[in-house]
C-alpha positions as CSV (number, residue, x, y, z in Angstrom):
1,X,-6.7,16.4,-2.4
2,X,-9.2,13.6,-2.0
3,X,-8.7,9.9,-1.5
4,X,-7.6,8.2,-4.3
5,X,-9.0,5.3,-6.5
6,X,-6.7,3.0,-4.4
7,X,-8.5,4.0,-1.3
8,X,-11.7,4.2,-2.4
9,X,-11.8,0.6,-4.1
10,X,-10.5,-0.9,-0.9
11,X,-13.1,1.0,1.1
12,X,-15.8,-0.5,-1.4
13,X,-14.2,-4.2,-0.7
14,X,-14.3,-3.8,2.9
15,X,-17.7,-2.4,2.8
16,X,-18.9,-5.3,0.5
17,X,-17.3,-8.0,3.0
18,X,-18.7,-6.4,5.8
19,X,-22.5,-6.4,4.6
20,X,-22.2,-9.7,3.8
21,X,-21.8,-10.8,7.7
22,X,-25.1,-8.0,8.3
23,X,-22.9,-5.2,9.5
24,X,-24.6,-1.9,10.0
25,X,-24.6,1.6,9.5
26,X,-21.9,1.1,7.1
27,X,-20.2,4.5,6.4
28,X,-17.1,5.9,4.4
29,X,-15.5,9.2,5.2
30,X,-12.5,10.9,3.3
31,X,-10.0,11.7,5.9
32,X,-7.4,12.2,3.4
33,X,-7.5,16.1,3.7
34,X,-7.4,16.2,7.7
35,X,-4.8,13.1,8.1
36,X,-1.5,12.2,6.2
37,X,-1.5,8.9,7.2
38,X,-4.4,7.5,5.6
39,X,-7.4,8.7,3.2
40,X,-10.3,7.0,4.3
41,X,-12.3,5.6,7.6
42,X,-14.5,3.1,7.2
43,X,-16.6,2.6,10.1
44,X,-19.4,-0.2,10.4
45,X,-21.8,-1.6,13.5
46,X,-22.1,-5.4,14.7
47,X,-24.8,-6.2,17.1
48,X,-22.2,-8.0,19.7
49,X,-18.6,-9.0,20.0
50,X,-19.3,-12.1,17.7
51,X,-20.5,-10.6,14.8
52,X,-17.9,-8.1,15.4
53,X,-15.2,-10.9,14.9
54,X,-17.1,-12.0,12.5
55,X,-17.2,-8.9,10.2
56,X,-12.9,-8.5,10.8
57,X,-12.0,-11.6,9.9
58,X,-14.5,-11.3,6.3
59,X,-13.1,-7.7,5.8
60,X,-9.4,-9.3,7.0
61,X,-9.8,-12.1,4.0
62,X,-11.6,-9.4,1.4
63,X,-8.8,-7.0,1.8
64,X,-5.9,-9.9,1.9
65,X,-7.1,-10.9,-1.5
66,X,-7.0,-7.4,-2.7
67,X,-3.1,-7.2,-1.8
68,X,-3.3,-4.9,1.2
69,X,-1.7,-5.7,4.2
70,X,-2.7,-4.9,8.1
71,X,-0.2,-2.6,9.6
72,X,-1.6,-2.8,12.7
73,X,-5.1,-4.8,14.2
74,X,-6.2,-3.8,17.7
75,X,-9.3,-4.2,19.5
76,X,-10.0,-8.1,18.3
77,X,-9.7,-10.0,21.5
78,X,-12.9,-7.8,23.3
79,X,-14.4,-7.2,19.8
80,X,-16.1,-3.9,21.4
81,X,-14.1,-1.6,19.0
82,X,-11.9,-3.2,16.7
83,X,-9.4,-0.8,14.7
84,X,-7.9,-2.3,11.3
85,X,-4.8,0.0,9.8
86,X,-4.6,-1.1,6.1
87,X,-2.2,2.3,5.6
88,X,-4.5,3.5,2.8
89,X,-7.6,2.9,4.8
90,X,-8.3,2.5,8.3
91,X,-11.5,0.1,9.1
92,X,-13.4,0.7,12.6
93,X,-15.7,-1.8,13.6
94,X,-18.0,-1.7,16.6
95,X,-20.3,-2.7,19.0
96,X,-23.5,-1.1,18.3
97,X,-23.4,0.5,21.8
98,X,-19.6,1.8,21.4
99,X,-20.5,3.2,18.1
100,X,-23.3,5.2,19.6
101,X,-21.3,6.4,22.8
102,X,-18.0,7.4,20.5
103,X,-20.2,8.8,17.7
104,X,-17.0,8.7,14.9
105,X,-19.1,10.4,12.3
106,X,-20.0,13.5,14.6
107,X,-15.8,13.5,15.4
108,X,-15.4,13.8,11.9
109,X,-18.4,15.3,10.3
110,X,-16.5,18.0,8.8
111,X,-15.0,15.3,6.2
112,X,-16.5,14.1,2.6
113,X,-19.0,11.0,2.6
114,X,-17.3,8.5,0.4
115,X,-20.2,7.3,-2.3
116,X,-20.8,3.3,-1.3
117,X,-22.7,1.4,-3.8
118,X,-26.4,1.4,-3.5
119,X,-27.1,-2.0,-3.1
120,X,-25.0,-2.0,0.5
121,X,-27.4,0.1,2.4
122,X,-30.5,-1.7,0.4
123,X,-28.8,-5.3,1.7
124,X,-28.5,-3.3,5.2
125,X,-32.1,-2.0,5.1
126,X,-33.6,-5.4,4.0
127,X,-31.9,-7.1,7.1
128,X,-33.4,-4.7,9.1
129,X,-37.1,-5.0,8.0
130,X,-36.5,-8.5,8.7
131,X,-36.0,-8.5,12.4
């Protein structure tokens, strides 16, 4: 069983808020058949602990209009790895360098790619080219 449209849609919100503050390397995976207690990880990049804060609080707001709820935040104060529990989805975001050193997509490589629109990585590519 994969994630369902719930999950998915709020994975697409958080991914949307989060390009909008320049998060990187912006990446879904469906959990849902490895974990009962959510369906998808969305895991994203900041370039230091203030964008990091930054990228929370717009996925935070984008998610709070969408009627989910945290169940649990931790991480914010030292904005290295921030975890966000929204029970249907679980949001990691991280310093660049903690990304690299805990390598979340090689942990769970084995799970599905959830399809992010096209115009995410293209906003995330753009930035790029313009450093």
């Amino acid at each position: 069983m994969s994630a369902d449209d719930k999950s998915r849609h709020l994975a697409v919100v958080a991914a949307r808020a989060a390009a909008d503050k320049k998060a990187k390397e912006i990446i879904a995976l469906d959990v849902s058949e490895r974990l009962v207690l959510t369906d998808v990880f969305l895991v994203v990049s900041g370039s230091n602990e203030r964008q990091v804060k930054s990228i929370v609080e717009a996925i935070d707001e984008a998610l709070h209009k969408e009627g989910a709820r945290t169940v649990r935040k931790e991480g914010v104060t030292e904005a290295r790895w921030v975890l966000m529990d929204y029970a249907d989805i679980v949001v990691h975001v991280q310093h660049e360098e903690d990304r690299e050193y805990y390598a979340l997509e090689r942990l769970w490589k084995d799970c599905p790619v959830v399809e992010l629109p096209a115009d995410l990585y293209a906003a995330a590519e753009d930035e790029a080219g313009d450093s």
